[in-house]
PyMOL Python script that loads the backbone (N, CA, C, O; Angstrom):
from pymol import cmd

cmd.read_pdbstr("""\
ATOM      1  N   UNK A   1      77.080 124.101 237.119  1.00  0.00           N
ATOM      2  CA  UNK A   1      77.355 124.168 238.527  1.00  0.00           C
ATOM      3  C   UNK A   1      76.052 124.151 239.336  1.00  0.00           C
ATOM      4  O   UNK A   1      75.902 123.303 240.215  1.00  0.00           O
ATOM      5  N   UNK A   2      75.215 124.957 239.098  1.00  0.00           N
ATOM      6  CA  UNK A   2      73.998 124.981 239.939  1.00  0.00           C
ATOM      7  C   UNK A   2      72.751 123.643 239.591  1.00  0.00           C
ATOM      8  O   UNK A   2      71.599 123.480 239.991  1.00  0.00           O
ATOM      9  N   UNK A   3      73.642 122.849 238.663  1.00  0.00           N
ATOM     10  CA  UNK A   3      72.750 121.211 238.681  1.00  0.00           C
ATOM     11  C   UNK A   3      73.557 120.417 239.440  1.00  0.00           C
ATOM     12  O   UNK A   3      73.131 119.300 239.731  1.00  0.00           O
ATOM     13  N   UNK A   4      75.005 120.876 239.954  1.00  0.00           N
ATOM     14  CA  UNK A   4      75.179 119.891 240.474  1.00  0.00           C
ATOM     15  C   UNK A   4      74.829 120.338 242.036  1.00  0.00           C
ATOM     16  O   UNK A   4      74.599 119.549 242.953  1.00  0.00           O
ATOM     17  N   UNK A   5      74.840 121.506 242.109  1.00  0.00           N
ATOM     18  CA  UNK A   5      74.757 121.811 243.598  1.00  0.00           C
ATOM     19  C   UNK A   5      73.183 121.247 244.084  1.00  0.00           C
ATOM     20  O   UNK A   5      72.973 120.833 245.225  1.00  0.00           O
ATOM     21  N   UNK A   6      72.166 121.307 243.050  1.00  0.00           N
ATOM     22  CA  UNK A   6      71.423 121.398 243.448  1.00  0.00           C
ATOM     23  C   UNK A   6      70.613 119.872 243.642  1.00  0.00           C
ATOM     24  O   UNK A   6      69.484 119.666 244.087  1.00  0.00           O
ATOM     25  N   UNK A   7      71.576 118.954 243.164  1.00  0.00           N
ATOM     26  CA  UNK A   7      71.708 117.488 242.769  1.00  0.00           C
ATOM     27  C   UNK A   7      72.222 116.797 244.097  1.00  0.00           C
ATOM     28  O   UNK A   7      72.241 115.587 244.320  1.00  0.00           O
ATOM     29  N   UNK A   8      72.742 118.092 245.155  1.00  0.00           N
ATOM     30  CA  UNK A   8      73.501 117.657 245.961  1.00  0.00           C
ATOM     31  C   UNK A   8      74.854 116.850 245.997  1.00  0.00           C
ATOM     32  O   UNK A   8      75.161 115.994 246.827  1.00  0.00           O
ATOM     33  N   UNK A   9      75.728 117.370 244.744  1.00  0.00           N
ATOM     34  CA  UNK A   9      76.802 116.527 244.543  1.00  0.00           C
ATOM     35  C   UNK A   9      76.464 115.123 243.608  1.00  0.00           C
ATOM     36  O   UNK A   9      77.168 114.421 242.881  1.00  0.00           O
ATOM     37  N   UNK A  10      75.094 115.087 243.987  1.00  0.00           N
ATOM     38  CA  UNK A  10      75.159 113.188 242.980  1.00  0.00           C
ATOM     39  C   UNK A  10      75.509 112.367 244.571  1.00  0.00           C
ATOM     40  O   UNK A  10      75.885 111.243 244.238  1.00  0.00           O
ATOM     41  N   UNK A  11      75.529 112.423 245.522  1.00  0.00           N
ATOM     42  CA  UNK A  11      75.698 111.479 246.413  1.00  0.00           C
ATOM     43  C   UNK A  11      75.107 110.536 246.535  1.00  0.00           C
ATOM     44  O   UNK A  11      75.454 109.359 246.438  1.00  0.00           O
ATOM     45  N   UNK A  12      74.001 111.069 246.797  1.00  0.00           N
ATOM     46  CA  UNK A  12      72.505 109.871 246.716  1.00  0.00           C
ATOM     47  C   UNK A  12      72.962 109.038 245.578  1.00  0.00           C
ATOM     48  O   UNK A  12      73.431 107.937 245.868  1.00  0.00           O
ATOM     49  N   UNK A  13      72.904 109.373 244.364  1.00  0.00           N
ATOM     50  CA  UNK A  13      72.982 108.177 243.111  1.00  0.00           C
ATOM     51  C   UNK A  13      73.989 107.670 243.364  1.00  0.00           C
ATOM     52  O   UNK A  13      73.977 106.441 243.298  1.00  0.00           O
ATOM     53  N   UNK A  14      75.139 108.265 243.712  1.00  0.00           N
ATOM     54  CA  UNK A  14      76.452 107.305 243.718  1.00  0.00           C
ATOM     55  C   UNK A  14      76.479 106.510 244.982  1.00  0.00           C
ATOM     56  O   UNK A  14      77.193 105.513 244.876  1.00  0.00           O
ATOM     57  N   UNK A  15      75.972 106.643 246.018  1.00  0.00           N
ATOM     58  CA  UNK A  15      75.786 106.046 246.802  1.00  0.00           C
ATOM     59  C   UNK A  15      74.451 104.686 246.985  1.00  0.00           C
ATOM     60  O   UNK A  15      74.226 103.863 247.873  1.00  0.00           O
ATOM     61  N   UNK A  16      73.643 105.072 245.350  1.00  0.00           N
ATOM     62  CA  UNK A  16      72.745 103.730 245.668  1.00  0.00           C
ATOM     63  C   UNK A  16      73.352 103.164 244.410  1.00  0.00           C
ATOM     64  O   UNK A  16      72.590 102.261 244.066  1.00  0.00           O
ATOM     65  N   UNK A  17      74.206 103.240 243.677  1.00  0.00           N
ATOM     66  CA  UNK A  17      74.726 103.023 242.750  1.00  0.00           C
ATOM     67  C   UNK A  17      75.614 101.522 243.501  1.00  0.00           C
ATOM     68  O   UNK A  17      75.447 100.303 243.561  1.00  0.00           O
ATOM     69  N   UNK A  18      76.616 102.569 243.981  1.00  0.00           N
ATOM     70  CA  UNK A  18      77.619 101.081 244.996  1.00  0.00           C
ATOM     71  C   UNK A  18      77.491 100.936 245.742  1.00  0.00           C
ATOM     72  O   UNK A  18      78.403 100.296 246.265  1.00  0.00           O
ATOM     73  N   UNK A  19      76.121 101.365 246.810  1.00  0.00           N
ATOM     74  CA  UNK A  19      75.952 100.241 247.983  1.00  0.00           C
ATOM     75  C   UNK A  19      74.453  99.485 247.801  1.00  0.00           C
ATOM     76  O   UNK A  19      74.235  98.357 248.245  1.00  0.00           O
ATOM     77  N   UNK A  20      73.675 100.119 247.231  1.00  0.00           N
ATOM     78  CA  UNK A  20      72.031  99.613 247.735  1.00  0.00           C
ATOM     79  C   UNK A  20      71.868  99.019 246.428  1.00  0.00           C
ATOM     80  O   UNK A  20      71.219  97.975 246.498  1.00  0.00           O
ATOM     81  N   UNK A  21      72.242  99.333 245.239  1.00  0.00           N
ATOM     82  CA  UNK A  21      71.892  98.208 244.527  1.00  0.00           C
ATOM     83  C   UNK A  21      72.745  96.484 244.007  1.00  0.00           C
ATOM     84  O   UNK A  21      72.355  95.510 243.364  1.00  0.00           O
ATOM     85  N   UNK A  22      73.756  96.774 244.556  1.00  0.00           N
ATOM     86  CA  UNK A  22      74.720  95.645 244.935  1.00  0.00           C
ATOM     87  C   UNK A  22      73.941  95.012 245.972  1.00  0.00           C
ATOM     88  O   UNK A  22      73.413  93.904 245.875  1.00  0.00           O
ATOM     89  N   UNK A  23      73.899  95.832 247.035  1.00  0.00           N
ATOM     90  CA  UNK A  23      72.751  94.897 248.299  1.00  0.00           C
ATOM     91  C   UNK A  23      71.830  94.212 248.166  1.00  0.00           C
ATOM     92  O   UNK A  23      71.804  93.053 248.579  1.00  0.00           O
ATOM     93  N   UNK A  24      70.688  94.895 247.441  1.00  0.00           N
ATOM     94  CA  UNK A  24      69.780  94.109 246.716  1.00  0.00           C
ATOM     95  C   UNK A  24      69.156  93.009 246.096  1.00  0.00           C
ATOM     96  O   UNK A  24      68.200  92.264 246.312  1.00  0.00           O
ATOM     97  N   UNK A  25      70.513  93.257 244.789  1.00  0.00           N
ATOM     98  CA  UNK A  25      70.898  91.776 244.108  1.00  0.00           C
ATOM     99  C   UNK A  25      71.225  90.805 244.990  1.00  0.00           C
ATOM    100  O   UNK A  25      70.485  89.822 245.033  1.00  0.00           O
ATOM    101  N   UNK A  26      72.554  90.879 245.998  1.00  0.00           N
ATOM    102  CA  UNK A  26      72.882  89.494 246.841  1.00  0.00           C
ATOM    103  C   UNK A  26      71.828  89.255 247.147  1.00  0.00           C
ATOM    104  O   UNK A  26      71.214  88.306 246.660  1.00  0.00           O
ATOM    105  N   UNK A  27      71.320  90.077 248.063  1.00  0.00           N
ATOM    106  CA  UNK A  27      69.943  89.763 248.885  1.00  0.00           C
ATOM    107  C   UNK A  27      68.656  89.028 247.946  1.00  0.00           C
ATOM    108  O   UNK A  27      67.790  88.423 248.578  1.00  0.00           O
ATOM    109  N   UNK A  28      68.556  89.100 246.376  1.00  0.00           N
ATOM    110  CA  UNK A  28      67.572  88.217 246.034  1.00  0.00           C
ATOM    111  C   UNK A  28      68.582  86.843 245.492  1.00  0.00           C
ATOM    112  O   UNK A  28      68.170  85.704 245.270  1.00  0.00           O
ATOM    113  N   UNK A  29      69.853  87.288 245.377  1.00  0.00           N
ATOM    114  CA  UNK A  29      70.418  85.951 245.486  1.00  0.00           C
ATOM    115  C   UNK A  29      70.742  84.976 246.096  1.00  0.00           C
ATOM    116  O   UNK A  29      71.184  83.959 245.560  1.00  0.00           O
ATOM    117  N   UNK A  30      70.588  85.116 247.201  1.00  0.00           N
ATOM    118  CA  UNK A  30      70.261  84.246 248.565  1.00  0.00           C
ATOM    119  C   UNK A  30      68.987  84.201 249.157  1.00  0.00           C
ATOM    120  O   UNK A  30      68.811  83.678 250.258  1.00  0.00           O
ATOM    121  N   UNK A  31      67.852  84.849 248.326  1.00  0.00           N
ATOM    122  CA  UNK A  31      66.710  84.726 248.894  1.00  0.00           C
ATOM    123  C   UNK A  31      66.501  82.813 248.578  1.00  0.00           C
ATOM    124  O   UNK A  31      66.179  82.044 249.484  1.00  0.00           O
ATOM    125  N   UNK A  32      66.777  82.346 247.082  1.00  0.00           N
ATOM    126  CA  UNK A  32      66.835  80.973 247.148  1.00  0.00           C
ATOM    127  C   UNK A  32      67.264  80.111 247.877  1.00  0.00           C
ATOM    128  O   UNK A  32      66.543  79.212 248.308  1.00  0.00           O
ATOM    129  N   UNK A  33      68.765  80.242 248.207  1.00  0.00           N
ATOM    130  CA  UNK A  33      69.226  79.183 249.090  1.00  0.00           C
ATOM    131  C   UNK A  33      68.159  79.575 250.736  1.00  0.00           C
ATOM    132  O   UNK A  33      67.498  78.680 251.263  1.00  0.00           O
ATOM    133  N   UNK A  34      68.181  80.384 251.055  1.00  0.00           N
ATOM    134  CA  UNK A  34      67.242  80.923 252.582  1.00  0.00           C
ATOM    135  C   UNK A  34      66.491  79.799 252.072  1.00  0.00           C
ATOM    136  O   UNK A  34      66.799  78.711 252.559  1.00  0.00           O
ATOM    137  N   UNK A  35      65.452  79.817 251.084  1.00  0.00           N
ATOM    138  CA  UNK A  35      64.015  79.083 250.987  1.00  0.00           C
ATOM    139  C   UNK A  35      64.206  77.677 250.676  1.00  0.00           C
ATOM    140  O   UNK A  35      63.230  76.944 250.837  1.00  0.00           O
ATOM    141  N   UNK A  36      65.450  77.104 250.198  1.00  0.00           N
ATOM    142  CA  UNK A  36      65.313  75.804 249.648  1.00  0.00           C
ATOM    143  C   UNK A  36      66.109  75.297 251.347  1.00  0.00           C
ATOM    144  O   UNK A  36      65.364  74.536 251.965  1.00  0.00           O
ATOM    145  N   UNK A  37      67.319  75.595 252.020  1.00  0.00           N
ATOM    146  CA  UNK A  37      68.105  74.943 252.480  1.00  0.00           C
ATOM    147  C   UNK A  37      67.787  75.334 253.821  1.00  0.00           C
ATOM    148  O   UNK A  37      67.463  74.474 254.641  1.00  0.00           O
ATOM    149  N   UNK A  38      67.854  76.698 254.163  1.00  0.00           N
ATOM    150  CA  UNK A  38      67.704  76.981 255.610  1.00  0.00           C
ATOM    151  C   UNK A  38      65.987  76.736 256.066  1.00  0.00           C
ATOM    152  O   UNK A  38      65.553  76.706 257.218  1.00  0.00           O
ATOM    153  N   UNK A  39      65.612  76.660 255.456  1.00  0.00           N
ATOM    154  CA  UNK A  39      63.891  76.956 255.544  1.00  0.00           C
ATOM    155  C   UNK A  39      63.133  75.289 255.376  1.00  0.00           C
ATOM    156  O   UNK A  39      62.016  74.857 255.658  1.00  0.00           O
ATOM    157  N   UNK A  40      64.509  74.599 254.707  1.00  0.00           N
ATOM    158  CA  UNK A  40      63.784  72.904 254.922  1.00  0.00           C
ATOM    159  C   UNK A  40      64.482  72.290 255.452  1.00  0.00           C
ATOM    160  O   UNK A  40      64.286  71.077 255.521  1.00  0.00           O
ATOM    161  N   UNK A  41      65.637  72.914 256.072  1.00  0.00           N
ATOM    162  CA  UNK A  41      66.230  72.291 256.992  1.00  0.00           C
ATOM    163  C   UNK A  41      65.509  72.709 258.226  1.00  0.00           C
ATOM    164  O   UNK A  41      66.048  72.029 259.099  1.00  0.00           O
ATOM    165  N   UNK A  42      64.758  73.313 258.691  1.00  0.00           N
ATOM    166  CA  UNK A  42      63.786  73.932 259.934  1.00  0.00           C
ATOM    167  C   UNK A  42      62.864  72.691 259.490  1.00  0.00           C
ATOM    168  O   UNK A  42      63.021  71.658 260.141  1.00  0.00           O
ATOM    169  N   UNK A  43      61.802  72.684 258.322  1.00  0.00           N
ATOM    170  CA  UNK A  43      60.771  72.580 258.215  1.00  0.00           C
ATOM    171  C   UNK A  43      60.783  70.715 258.300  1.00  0.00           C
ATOM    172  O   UNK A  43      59.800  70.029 258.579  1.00  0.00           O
ATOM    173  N   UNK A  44      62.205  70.190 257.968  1.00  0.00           N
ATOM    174  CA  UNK A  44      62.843  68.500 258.231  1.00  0.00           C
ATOM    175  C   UNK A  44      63.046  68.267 259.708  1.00  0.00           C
ATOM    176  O   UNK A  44      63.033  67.234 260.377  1.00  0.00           O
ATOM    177  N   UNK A  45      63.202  69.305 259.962  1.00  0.00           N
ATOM    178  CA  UNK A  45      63.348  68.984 261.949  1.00  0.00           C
ATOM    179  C   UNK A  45      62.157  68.756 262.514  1.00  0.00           C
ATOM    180  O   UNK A  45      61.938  67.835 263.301  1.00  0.00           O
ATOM    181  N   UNK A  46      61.078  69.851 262.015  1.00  0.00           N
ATOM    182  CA  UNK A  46      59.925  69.809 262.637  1.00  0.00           C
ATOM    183  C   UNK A  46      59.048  68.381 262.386  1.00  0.00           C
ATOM    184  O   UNK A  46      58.367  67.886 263.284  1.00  0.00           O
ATOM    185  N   UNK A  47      59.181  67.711 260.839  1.00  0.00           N
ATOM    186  CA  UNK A  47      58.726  66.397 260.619  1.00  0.00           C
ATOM    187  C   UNK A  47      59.305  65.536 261.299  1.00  0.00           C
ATOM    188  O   UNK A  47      58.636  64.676 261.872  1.00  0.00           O
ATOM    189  N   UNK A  48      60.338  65.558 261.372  1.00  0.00           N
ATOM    190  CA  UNK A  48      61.254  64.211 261.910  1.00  0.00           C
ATOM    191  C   UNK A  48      60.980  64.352 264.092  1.00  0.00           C
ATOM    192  O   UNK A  48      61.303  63.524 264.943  1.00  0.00           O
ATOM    193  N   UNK A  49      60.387  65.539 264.247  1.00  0.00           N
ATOM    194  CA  UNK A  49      59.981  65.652 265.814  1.00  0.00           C
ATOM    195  C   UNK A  49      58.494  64.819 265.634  1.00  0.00           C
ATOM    196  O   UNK A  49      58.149  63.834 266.285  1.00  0.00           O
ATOM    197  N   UNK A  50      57.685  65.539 264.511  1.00  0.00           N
ATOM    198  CA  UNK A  50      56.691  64.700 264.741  1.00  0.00           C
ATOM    199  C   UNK A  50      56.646  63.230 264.138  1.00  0.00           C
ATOM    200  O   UNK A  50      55.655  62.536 264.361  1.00  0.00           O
ATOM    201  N   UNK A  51      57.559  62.812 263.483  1.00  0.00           N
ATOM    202  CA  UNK A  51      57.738  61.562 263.383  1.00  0.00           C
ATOM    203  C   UNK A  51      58.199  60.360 264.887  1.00  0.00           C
ATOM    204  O   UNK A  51      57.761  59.242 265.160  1.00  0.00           O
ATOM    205  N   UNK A  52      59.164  61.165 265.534  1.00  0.00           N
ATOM    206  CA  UNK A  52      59.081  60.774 266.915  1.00  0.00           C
ATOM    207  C   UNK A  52      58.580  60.377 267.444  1.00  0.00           C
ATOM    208  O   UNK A  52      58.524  59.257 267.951  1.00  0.00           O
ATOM    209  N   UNK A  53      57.590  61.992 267.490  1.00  0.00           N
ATOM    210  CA  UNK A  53      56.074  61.300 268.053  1.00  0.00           C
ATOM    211  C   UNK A  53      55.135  60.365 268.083  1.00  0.00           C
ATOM    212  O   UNK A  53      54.322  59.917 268.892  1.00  0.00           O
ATOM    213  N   UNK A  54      55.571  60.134 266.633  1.00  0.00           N
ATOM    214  CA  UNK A  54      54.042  59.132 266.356  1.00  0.00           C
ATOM    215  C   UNK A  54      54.800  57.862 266.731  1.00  0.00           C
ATOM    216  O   UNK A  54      54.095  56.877 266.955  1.00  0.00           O
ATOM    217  N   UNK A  55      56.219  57.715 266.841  1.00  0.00           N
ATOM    218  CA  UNK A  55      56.513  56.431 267.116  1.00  0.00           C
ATOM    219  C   UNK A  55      56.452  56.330 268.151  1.00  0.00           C
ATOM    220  O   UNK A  55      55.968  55.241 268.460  1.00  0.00           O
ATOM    221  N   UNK A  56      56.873  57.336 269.493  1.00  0.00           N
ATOM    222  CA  UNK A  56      57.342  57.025 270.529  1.00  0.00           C
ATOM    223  C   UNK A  56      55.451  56.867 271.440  1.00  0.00           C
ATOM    224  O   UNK A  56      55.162  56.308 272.498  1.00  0.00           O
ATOM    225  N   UNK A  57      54.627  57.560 270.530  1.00  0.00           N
ATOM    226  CA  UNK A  57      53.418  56.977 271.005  1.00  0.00           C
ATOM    227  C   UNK A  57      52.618  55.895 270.925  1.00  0.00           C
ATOM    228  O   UNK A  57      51.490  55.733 271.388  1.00  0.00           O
ATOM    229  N   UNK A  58      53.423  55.038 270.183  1.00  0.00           N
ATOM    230  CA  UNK A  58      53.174  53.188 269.754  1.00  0.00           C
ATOM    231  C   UNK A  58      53.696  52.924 271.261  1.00  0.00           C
ATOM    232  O   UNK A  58      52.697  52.546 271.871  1.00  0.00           O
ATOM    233  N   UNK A  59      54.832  52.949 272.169  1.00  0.00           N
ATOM    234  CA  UNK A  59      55.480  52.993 273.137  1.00  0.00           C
ATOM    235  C   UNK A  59      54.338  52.594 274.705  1.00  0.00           C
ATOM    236  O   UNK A  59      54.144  51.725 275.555  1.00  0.00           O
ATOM    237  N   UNK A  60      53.979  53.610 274.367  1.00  0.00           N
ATOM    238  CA  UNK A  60      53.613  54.379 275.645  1.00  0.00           C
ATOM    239  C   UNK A  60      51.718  54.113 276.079  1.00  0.00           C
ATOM    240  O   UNK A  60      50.893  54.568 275.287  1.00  0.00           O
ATOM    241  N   UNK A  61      51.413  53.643 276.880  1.00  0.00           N
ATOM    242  CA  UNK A  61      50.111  52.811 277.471  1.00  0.00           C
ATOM    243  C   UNK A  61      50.087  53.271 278.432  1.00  0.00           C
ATOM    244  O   UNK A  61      49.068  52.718 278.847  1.00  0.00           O
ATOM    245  N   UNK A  62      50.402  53.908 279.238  1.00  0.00           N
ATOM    246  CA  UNK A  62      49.768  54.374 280.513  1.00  0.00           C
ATOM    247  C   UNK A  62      49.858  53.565 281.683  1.00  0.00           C
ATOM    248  O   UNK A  62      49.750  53.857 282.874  1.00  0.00           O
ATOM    249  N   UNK A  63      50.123  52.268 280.979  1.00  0.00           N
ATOM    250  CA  UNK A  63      49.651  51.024 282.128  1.00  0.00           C
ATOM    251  C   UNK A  63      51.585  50.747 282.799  1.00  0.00           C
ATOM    252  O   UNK A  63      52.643  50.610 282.185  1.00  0.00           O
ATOM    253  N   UNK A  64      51.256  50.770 284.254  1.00  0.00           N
ATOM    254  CA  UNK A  64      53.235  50.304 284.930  1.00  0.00           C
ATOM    255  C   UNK A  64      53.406  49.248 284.734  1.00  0.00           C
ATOM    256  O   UNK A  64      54.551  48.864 284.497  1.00  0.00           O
ATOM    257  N   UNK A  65      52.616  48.594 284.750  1.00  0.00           N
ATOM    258  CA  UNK A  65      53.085  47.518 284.648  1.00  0.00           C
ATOM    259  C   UNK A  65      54.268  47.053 283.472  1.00  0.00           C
ATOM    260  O   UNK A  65      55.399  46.595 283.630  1.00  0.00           O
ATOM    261  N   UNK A  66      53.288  47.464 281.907  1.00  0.00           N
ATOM    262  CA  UNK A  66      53.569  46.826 280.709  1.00  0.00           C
ATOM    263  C   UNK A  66      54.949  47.968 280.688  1.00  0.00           C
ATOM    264  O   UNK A  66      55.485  47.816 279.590  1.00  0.00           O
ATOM    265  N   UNK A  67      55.705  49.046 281.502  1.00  0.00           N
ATOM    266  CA  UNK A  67      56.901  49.671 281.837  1.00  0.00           C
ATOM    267  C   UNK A  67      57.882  48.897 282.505  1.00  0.00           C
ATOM    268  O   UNK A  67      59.078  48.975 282.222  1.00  0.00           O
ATOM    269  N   UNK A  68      57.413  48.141 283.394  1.00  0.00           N
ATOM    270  CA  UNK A  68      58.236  47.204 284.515  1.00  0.00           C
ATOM    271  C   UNK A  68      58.285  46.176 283.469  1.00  0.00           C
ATOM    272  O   UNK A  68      59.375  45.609 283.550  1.00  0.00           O
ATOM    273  N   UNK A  69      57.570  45.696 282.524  1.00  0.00           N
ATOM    274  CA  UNK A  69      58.111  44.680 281.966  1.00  0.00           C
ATOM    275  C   UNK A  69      58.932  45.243 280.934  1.00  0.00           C
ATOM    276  O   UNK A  69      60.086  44.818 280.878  1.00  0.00           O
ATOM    277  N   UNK A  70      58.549  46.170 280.054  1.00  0.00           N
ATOM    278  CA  UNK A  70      59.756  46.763 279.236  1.00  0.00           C
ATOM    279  C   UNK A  70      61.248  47.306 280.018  1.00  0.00           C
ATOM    280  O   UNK A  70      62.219  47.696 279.371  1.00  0.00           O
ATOM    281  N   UNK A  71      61.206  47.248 281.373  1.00  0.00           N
ATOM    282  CA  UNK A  71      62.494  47.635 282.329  1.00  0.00           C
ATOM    283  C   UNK A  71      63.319  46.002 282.290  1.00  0.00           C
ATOM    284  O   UNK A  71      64.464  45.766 281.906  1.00  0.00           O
ATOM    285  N   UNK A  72      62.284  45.035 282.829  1.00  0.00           N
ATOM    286  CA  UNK A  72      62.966  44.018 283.078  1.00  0.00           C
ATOM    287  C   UNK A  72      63.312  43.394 282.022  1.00  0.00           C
ATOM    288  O   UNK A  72      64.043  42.446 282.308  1.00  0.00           O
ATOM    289  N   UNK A  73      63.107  43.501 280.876  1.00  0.00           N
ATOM    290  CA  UNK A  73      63.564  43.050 279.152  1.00  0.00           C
ATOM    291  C   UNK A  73      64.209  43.227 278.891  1.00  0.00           C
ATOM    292  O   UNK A  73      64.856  42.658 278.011  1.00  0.00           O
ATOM    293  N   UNK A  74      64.689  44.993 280.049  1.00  0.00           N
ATOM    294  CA  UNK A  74      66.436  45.304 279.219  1.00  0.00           C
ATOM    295  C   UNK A  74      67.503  45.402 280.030  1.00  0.00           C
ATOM    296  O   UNK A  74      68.631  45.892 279.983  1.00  0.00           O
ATOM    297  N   UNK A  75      66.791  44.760 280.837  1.00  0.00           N
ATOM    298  CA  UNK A  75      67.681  44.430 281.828  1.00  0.00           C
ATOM    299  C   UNK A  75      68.417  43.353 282.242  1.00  0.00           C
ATOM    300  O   UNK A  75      69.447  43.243 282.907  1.00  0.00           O
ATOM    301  N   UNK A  76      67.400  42.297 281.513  1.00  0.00           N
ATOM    302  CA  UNK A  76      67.794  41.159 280.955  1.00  0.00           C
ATOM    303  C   UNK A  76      68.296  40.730 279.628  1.00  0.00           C
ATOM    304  O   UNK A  76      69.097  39.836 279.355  1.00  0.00           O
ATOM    305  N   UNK A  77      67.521  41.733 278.696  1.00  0.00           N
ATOM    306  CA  UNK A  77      68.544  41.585 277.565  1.00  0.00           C
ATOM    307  C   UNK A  77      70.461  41.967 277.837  1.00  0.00           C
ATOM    308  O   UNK A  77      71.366  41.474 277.164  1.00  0.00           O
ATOM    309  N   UNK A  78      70.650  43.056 279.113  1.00  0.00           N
ATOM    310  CA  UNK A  78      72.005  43.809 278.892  1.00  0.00           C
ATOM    311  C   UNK A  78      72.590  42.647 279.695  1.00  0.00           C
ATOM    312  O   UNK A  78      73.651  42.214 279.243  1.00  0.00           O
ATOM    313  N   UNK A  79      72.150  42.098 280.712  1.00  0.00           N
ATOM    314  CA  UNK A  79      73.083  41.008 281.536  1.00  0.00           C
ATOM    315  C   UNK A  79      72.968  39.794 280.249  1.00  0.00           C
ATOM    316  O   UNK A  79      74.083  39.412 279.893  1.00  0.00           O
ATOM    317  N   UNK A  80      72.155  39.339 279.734  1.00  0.00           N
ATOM    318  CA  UNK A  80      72.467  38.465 278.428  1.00  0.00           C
ATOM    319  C   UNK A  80      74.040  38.772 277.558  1.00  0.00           C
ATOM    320  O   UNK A  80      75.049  38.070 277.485  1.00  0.00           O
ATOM    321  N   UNK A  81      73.741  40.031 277.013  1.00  0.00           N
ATOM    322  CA  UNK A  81      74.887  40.978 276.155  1.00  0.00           C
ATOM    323  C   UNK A  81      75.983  40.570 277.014  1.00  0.00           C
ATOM    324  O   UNK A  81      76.578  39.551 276.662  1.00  0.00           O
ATOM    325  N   UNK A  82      76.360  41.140 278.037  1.00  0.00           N
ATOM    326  CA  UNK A  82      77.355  41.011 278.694  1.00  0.00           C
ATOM    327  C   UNK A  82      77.959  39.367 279.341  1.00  0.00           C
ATOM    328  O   UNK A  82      79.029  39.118 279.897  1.00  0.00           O
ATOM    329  N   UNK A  83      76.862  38.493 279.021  1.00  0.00           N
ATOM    330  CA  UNK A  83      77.327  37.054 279.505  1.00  0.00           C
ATOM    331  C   UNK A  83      78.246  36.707 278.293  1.00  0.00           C
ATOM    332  O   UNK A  83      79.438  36.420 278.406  1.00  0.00           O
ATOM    333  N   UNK A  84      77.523  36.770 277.070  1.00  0.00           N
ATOM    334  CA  UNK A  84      77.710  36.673 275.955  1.00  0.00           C
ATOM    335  C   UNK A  84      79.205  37.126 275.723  1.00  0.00           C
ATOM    336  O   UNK A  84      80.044  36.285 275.402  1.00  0.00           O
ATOM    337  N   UNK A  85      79.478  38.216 275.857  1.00  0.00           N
ATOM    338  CA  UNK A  85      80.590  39.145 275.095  1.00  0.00           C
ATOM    339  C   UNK A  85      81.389  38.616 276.026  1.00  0.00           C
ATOM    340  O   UNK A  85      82.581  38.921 276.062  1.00  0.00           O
TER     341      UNK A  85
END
""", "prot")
cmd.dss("prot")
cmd.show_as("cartoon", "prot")
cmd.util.cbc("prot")
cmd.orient("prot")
């Protein structure tokens, strides 16, 4: 009697028994999927932004003009499309 009183019942153990070491385990069992899927699915967004980039900066010159002519190209390409169709 006075080991268990003094054991406090055993709560603590039975209580990391069925909650904290069950927790644990999931928790390093999803530490994989976190690192393979959620963590390169972030890290595929961030390439594919700077992939963007590097294209959409082939694009872009500074100069209005060479804009007014990429305006009037598709503007003429869409009235083309539409003669067409």
């Amino acid at each position: 009697m006075y080991g268990l009183l003094r054991d406090k019942y055993r709560v603590d153990e039975i209580y990391r028994a069925l909650f904290i070491r069950p927790l644990l385990r999931g928790s390093r069992a999803l530490y994989g999927f976190d690192q393979e899927m959620i963590d390169g699915a972030v890290n595929a967004s961030g390439v594919g932004a700077q992939l963007a980039g590097v294209i959409a900066r082939r694009f872009q010159s500074g100069y209005v003009r060479n804009y007014a002519l990429s305006f009037l190209l598709g503007v003429v390409f869409i009235l083309w499309y539409l003669m067409v169709r």
